[in-house]
TIMI-2910 file (N, C-alpha, C, CB; in pm, 1 decimal, decimal comma, always signed):
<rs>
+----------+----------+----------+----------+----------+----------+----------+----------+----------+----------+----------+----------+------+
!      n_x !      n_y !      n_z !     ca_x !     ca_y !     ca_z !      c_x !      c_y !      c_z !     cb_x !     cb_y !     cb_z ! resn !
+----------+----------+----------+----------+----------+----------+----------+----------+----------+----------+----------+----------+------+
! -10663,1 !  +1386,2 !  -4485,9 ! -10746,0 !  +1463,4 !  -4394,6 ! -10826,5 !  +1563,2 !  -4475,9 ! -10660,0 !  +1535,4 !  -4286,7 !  Unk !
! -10945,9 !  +1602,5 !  -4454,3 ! -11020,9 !  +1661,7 !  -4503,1 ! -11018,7 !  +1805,8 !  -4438,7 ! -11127,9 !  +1589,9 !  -4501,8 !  Unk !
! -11062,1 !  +1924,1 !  -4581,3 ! -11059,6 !  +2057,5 !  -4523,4 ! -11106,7 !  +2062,9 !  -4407,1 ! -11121,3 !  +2148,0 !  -4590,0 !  Unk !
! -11101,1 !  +2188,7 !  -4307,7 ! -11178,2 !  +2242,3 !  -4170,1 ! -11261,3 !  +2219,6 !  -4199,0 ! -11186,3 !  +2364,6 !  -4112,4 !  Unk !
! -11345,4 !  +2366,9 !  -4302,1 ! -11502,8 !  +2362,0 !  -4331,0 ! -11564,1 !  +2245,7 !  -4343,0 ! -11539,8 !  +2422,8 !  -4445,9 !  Unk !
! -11529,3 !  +2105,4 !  -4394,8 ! -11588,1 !  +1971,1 !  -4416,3 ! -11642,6 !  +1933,9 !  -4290,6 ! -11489,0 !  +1865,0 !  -4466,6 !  Unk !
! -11570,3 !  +1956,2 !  -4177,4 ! -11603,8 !  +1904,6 !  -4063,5 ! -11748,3 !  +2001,1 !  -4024,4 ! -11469,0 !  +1911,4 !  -3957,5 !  Unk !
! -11787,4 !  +2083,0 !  -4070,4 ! -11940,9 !  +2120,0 !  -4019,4 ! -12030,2 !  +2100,1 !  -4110,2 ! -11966,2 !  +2259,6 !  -3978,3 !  Unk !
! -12179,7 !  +2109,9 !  -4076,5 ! -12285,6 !  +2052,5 !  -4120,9 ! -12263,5 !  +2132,8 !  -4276,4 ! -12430,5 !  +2078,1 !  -4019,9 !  Unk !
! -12342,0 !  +2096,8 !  -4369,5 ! -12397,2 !  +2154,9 !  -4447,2 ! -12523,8 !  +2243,0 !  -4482,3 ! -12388,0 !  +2094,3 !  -4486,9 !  Unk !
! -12583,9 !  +2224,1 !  -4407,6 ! -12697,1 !  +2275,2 !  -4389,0 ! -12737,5 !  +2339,3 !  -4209,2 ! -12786,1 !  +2155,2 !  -4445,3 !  Unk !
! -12761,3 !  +2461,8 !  -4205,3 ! -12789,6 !  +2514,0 !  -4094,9 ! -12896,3 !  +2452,2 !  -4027,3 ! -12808,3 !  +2634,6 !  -4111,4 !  Unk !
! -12890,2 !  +2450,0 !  -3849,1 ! -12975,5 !  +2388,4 !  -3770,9 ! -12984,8 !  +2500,7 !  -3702,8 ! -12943,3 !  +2263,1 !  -3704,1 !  Unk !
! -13125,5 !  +2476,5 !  -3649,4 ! -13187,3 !  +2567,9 !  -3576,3 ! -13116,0 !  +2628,6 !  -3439,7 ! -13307,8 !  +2507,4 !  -3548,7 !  Unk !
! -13134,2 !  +2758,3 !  -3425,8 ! -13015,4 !  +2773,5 !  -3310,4 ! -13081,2 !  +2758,8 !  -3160,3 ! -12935,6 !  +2938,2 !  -3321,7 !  Unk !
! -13120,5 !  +2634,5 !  -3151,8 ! -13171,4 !  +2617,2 !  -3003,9 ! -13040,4 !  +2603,1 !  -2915,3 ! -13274,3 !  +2475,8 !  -2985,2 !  Unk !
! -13097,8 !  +2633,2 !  -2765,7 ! -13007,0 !  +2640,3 !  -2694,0 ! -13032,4 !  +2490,8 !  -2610,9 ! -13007,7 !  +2779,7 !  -2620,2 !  Unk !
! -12889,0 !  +2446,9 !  -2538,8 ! -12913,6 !  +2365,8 !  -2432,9 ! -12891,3 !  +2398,1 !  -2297,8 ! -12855,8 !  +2269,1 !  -2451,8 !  Unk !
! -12871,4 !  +2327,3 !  -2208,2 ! -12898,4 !  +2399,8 !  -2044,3 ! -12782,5 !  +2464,0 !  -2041,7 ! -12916,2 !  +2295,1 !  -1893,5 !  Unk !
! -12674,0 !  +2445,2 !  -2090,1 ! -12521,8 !  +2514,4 !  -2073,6 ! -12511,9 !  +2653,4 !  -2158,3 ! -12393,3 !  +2402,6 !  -2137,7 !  Unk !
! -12638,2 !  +2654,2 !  -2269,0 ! -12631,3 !  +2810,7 !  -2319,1 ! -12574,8 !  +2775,8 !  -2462,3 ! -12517,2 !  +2929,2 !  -2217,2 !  Unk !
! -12507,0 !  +2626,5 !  -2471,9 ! -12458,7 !  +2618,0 !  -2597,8 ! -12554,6 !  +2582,5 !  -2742,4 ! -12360,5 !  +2521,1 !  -2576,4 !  Unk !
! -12513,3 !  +2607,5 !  -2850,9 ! -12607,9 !  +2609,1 !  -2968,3 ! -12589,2 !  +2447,4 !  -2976,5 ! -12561,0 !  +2714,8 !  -3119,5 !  Unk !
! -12731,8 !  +2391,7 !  -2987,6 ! -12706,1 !  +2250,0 !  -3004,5 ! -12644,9 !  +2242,0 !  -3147,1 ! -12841,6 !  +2158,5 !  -2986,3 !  Unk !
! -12617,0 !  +2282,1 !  -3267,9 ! -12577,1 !  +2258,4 !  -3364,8 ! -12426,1 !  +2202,6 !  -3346,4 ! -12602,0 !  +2364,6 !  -3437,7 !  Unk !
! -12344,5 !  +2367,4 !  -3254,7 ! -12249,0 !  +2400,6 !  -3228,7 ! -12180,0 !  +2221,4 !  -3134,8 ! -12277,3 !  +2558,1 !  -3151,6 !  Unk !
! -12241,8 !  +2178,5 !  -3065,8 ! -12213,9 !  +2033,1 !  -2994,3 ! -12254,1 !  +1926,4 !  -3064,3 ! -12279,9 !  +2013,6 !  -2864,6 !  Unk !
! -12329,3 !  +1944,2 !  -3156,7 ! -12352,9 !  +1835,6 !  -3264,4 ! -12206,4 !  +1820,6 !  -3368,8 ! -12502,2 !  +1888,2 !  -3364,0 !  Unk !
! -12133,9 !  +1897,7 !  -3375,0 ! -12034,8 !  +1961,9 !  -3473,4 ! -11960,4 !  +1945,4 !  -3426,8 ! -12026,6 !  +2076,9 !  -3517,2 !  Unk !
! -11937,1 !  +1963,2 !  -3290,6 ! -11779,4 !  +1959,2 !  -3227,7 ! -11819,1 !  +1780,7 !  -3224,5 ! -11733,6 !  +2070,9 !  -3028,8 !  Unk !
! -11856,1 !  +1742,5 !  -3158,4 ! -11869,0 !  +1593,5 !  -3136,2 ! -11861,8 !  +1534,5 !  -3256,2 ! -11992,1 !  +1548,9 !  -3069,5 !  Unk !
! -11936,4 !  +1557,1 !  -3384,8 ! -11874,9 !  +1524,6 !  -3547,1 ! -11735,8 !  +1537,4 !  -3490,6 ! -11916,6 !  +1650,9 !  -3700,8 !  Unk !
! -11676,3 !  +1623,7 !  -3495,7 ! -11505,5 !  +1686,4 !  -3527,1 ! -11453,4 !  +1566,4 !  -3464,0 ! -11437,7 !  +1859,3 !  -3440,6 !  Unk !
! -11495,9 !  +1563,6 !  -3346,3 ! -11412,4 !  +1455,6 !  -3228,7 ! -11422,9 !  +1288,1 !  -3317,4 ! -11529,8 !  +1448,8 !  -3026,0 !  Unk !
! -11516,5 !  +1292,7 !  -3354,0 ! -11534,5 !  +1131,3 !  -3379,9 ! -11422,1 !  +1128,7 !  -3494,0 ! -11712,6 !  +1069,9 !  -3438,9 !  Unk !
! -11409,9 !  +1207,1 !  -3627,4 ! -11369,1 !  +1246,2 !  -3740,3 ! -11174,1 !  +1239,2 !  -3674,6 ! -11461,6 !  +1416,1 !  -3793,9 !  Unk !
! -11176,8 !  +1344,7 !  -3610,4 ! -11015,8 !  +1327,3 !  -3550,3 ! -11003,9 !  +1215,6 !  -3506,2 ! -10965,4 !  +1415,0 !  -3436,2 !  Unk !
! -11070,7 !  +1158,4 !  -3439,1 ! -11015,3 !  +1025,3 !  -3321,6 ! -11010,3 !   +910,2 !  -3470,2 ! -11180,5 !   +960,5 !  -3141,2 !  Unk !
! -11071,0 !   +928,5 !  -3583,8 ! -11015,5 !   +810,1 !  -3676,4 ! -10942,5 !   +864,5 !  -3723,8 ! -11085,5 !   +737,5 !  -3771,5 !  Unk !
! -10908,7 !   +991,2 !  -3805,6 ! -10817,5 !  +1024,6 !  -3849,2 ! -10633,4 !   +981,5 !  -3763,5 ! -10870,9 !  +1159,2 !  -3861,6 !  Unk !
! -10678,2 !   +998,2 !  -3612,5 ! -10547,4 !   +975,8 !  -3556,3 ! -10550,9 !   +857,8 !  -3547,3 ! -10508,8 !  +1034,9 !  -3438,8 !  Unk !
! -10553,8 !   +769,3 !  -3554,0 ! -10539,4 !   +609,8 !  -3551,1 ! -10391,4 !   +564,7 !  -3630,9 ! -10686,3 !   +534,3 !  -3640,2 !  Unk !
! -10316,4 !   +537,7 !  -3577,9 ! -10178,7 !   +463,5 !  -3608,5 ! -10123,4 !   +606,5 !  -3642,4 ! -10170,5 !   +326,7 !  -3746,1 !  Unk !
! -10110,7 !   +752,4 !  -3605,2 ! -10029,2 !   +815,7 !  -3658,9 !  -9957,8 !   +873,4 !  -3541,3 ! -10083,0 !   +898,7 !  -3754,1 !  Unk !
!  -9829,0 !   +956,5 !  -3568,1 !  -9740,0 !   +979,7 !  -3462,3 !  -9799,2 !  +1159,1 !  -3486,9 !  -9543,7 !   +919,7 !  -3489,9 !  Unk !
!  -9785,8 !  +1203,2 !  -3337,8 !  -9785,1 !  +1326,6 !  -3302,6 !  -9762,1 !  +1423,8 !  -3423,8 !  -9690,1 !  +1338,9 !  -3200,9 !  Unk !
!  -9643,8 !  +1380,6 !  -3460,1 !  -9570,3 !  +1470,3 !  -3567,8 !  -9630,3 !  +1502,9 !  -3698,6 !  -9448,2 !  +1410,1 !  -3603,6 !  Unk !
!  -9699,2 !  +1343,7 !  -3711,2 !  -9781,4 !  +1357,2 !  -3851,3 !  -9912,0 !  +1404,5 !  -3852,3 !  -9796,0 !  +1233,3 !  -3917,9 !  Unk !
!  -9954,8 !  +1380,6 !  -3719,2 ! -10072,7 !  +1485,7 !  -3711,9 ! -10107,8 !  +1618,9 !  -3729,7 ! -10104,1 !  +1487,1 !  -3627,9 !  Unk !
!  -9964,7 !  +1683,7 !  -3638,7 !  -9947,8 !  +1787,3 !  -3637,1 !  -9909,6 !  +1877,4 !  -3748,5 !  -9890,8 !  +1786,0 !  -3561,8 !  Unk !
!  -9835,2 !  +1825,8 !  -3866,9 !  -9791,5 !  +1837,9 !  -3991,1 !  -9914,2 !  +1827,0 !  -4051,2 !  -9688,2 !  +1746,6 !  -4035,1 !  Unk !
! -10002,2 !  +1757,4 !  -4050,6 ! -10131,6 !  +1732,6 !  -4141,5 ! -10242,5 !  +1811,9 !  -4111,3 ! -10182,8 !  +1594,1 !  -4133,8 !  Unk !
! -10218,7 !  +1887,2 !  -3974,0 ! -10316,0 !  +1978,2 !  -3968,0 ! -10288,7 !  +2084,9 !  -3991,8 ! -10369,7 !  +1984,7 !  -3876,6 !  Unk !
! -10158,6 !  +2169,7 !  -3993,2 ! -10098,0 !  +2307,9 !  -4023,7 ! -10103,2 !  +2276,6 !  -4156,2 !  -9948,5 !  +2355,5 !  -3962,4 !  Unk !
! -10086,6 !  +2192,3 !  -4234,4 ! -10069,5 !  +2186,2 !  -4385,6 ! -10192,3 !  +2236,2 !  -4430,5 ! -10038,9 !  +2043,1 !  -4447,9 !  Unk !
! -10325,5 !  +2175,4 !  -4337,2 ! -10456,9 !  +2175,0 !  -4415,0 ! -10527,9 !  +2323,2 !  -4388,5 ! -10560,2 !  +2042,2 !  -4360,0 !  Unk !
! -10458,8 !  +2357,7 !  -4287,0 ! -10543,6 !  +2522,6 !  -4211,9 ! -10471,7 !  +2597,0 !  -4311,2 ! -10502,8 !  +2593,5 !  -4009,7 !  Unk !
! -10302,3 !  +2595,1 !  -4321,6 ! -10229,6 !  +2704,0 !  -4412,3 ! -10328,7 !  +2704,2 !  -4553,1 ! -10045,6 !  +2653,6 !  -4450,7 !  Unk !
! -10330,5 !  +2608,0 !  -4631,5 ! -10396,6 !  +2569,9 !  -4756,0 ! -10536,9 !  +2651,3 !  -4728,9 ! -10411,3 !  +2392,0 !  -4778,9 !  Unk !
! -10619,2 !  +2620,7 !  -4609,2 ! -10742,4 !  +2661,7 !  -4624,6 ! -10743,8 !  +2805,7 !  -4619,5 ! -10825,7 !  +2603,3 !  -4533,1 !  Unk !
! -10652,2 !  +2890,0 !  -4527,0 ! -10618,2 !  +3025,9 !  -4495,4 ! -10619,4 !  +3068,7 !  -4626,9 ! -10486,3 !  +3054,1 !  -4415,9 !  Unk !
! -10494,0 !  +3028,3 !  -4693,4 ! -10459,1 !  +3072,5 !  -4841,1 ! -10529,7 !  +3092,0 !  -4953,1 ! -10388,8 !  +3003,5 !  -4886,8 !  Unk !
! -10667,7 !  +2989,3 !  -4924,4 ! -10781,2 !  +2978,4 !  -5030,2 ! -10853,3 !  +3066,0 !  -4987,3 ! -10858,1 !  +2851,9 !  -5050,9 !  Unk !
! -10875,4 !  +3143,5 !  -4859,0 ! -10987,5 !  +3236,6 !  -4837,3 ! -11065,4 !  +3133,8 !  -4772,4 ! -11057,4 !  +3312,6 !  -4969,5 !  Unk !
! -11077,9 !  +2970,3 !  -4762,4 ! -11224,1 !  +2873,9 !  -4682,5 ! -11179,4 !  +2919,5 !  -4508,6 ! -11212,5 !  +2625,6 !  -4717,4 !  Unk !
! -11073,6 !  +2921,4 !  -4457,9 ! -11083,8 !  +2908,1 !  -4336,1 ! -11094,4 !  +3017,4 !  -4244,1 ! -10999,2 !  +2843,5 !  -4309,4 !  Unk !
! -11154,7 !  +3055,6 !  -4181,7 ! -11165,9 !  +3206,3 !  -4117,0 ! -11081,5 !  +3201,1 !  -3996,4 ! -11325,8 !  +3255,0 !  -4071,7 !  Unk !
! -11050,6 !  +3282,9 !  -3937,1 ! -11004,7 !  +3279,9 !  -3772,7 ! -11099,2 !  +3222,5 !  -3666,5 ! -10980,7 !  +3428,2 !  -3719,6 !  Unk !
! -11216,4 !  +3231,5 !  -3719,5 ! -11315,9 !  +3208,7 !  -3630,5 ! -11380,2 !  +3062,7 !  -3618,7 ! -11411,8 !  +3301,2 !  -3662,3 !  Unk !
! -11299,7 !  +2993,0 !  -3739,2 ! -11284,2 !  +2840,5 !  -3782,9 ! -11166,2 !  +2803,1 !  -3665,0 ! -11224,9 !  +2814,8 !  -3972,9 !  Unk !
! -11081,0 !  +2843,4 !  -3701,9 ! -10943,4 !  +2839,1 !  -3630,3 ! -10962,8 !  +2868,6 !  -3446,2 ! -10837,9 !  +2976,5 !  -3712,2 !  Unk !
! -11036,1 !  +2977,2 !  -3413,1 ! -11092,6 !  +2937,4 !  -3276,2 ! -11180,9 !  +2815,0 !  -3179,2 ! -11152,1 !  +3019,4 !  -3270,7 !  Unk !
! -11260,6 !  +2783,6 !  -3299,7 ! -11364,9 !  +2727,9 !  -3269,7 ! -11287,2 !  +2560,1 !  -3267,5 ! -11494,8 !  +2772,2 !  -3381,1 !  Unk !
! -11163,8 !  +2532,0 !  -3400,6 ! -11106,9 !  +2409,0 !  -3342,7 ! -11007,8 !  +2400,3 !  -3267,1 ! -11077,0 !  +2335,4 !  -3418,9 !  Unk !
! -10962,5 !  +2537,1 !  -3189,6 ! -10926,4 !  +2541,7 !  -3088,8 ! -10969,7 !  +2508,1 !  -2986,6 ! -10904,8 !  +2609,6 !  -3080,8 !  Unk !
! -11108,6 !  +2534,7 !  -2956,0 ! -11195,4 !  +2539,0 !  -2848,6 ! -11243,5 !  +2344,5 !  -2827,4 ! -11341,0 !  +2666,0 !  -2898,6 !  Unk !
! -11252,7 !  +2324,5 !  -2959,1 ! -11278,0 !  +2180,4 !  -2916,1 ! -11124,5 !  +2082,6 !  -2906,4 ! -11391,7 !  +2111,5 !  -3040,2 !  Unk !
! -11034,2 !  +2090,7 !  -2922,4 ! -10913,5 !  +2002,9 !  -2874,2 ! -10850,1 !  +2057,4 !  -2764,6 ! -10807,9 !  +1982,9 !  -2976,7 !  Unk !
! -10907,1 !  +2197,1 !  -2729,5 ! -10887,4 !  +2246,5 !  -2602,2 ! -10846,7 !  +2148,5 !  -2484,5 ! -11004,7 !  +2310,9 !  -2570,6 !  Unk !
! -10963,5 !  +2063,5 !  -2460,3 ! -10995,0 !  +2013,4 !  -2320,6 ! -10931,8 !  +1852,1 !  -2333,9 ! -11182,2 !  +2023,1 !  -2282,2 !  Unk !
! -10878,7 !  +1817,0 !  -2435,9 ! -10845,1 !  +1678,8 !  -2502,3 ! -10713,7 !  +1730,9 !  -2480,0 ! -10899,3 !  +1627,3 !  -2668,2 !  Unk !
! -10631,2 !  +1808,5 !  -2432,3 ! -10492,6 !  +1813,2 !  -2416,5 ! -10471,6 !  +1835,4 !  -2292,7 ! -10426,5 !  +1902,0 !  -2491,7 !  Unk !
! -10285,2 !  +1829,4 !  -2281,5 ! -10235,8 !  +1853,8 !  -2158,8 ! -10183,9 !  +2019,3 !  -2173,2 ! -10115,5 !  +1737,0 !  -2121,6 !  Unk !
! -10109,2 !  +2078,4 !  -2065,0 ! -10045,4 !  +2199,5 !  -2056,5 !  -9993,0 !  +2216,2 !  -2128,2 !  -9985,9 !  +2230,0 !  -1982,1 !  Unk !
!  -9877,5 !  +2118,7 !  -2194,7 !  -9761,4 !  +2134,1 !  -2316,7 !  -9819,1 !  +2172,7 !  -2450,5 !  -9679,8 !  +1990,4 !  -2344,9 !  Unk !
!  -9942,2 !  +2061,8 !  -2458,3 ! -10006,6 !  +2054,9 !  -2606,7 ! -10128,7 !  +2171,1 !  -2576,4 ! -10076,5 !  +1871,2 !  -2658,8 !  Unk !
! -10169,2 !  +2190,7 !  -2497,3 ! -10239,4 !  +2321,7 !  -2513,5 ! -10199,7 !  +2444,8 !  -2564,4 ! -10273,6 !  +2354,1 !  -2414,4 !  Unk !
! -10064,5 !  +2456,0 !  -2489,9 !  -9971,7 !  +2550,1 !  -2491,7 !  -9926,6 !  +2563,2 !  -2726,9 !  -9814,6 !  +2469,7 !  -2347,9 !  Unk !
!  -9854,6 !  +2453,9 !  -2691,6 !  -9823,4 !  +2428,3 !  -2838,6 !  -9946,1 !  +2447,2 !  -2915,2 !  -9766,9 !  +2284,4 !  -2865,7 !  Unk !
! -10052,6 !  +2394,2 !  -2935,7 ! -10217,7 !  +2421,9 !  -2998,3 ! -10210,1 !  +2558,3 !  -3010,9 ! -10363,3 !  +2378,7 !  -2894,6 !  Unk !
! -10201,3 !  +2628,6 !  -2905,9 ! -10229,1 !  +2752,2 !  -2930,5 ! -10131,8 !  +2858,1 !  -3019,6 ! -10248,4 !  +2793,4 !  -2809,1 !  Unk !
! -10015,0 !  +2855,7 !  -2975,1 !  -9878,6 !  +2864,2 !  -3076,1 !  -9895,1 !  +2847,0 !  -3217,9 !  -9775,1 !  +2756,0 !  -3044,0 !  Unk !
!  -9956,1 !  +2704,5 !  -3232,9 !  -9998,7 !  +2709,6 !  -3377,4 ! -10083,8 !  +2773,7 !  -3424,8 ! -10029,5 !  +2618,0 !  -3420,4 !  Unk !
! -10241,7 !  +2771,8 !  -3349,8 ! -10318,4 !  +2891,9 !  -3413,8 ! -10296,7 !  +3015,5 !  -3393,9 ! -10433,7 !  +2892,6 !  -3390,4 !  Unk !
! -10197,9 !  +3057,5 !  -3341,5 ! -10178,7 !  +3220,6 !  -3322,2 ! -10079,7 !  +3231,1 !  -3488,2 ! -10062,4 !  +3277,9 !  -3128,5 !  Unk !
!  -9996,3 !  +3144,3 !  -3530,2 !  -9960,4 !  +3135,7 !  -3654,4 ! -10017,1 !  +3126,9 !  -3762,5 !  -9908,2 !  +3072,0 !  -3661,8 !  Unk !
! -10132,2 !  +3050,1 !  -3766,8 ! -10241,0 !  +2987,4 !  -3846,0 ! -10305,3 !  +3169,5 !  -3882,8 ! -10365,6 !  +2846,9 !  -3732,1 !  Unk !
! -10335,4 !  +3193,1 !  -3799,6 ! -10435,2 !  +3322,7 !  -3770,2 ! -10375,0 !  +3457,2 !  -3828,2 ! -10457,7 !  +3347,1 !  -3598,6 !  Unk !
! -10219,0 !  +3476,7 !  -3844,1 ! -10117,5 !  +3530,9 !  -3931,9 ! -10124,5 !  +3512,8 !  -4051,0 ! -10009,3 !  +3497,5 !  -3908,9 !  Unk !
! -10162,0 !  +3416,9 !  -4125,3 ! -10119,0 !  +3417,8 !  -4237,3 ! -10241,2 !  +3480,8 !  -4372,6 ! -10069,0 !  +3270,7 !  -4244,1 !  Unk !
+----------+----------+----------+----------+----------+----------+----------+----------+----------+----------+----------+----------+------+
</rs>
């Protein structure tokens, strides 16, 4: 799995808005993220996902690449892709993530 930061553009896009108020960059990026996770999870169990993503945020925290505001923002997009439990748990983890 590749760092957080990998998952956004490299180069800044213009900050137009769309009818919802959102930065089209910002939905260009999350929808990257989504396509990027949905192969990444292919044949793996919950566990190893979940292990492979605290591994990669702790690492990124530790290096100084990942901000809190990284850590919100891929909150915000697996948000709506979960149930109560895994929301619940998601969030648990980034309130840890966001500690360190």
């Amino acid at each position: 799995m590749k760092d957080f930061k990998s998952y956004s553009d490299e180069q800044p896009q213009a900050n137009s808005q769309n009818t919802a108020g959102q930065n089209t960059a910002d939905v260009n990026n999350t929808v990257e993220l989504a396509k990027v996770l949905s192969k990444a999870m292919s044949g793996k169990s919950e566990r190893q996902l979940l292990g492979t993503i605290i591994a990669e945020a702790e690492r990124g925290k530790r290096e100084g690449t990942l901000s809190n505001a990284d850590l919100d923002n891929f909150y915000s997009a697996l948000y709506p892709l979960l149930d109560g439990f895994k929301r619940k748990k998601l969030k648990e983890v980034i309130t840890k993530l966001k500690s360190i």
